[in-house]
C-alpha positions in Angstrom: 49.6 69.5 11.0 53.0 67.2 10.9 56.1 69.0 11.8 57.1 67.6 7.9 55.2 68.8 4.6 52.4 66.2 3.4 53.7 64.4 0.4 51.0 64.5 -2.2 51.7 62.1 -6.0 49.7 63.9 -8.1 49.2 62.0 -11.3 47.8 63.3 -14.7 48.6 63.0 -18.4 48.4 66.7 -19.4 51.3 68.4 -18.3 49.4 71.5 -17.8 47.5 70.1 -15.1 51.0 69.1 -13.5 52.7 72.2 -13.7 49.6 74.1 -12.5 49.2 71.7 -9.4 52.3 71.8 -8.6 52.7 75.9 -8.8 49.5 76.1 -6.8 50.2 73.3 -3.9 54.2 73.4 -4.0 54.6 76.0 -0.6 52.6 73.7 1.9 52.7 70.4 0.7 56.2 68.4 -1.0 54.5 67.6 -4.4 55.9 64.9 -6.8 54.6 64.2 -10.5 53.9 62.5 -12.6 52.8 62.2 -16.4 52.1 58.4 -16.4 50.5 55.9 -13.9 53.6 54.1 -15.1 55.8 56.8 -13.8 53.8 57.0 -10.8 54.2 53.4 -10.5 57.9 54.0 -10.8 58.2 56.8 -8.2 55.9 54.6 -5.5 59.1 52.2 -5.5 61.3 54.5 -4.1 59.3 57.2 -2.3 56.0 56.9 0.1 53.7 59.1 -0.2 50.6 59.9 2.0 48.5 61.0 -0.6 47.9 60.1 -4.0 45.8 62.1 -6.5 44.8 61.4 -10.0 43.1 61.9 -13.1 40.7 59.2 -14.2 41.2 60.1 -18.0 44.8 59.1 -18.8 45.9 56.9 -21.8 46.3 53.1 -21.2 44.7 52.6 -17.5 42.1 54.6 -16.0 42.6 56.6 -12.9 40.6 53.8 -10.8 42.4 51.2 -12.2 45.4 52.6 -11.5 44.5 53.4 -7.7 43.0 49.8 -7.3 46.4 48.4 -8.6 48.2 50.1 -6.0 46.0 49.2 -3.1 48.1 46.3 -2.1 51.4 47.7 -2.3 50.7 50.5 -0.6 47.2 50.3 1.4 48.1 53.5 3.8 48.2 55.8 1.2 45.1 58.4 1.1 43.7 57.9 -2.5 41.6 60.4 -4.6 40.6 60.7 -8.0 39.8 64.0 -10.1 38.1 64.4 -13.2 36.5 66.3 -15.8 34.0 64.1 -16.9 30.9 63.5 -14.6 30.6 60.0 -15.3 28.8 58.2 -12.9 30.2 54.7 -13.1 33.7 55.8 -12.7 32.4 57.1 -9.4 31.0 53.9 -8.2 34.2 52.2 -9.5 36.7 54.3 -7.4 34.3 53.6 -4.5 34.3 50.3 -5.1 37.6 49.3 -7.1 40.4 52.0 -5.9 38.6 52.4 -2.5 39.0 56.3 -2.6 38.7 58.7 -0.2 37.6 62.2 -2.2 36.5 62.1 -5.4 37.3 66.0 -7.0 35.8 67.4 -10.2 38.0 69.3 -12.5 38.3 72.0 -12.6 39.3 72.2 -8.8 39.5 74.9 -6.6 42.6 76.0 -4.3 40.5 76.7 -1.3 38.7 73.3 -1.8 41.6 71.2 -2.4 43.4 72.4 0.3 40.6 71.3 3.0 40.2 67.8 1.2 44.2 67.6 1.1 44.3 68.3 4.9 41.5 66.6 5.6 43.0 63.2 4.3 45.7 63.6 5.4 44.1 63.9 8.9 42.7 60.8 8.2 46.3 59.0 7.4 47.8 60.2 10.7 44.7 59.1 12.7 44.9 55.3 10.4 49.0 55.2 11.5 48.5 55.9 15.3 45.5 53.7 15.2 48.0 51.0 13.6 50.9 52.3 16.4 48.3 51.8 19.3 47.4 48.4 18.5 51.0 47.0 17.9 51.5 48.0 21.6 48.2 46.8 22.7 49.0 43.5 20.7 52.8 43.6 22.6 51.3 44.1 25.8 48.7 41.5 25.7 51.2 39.0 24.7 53.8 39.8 27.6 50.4 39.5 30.1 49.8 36.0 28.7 54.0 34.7 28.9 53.3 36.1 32.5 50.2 34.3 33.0 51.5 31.2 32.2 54.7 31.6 34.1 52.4 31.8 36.8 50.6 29.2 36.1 53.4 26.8 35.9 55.1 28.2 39.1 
């Protein structure tokens, strides 16, 4: 685990579902938020976050549409969707459309969102070194080629 807390978005329209994520999660991991993807939207312009849960069932955009809208903006971020309702298109549309990495039933449990918590955020870390580790390879290969041709015209 990093030497900071993982920061987790957690977005959902029922404030219940808030406050009880955030009571449960709020020890190990810095949890933000929020009631809207609106607000979430908000919050992603002045924070970064590695993970980003939320509900599929929220008034004015679904939680895949919401997650697909974002993918641009902020590709590294670990997405996941929860939800209540086992409804097998919005499945296939977070695969597809909001390219999610868990998808989480409500109601959760602890022990189980922990493990698919840590386990994406394993899976950030591992996507930012890969990222790190090819900028140097990328650097390095293009100082071996000015060399090359220095050579070449020497």
């Amino acid at each position: 685990m990093a030497e900071s807390r993982i920061k987790i978005l957690y977005v959902d329209d029922e404030e219940n579902n808030l406050n009880s994520f955030k009571a449960a999660f709020r020890r190990e991991y810095d949890v933000t938020v929020a009631l809207s993807a609106l607000a979430a939207k908000e919050l992603l312009k002045t924070d970064s976050f590695e993970i980003i849960i939320t509900d599929q069932r929220m008034p004015g955009i679904t939680g895949v549409d919401f997650l697909a809208s974002i993918i641009d903006e902020y590709p590294e971020a670990i997405r996941m969707l929860l939800t209540g309702y086992a409804d097998i298109q919005a499945v296939i549309d977070a695969i597809n459309k909001g390219q999610i990495f868990q998808y989480i039933t409500k109601p959760w449990d602890e022990q189980q969102m922990r493990v698919v918590i840590n386990n994406a955020y394993e899976i950030f870390s591992l996507r930012k070194e890969n990222k790190k580790l090819l900028q140097s390879l990328t650097r390095a290969n293009e100082q071996l080629e000015f060399l090359l041709r220095q050579k070449l015209l020497s």
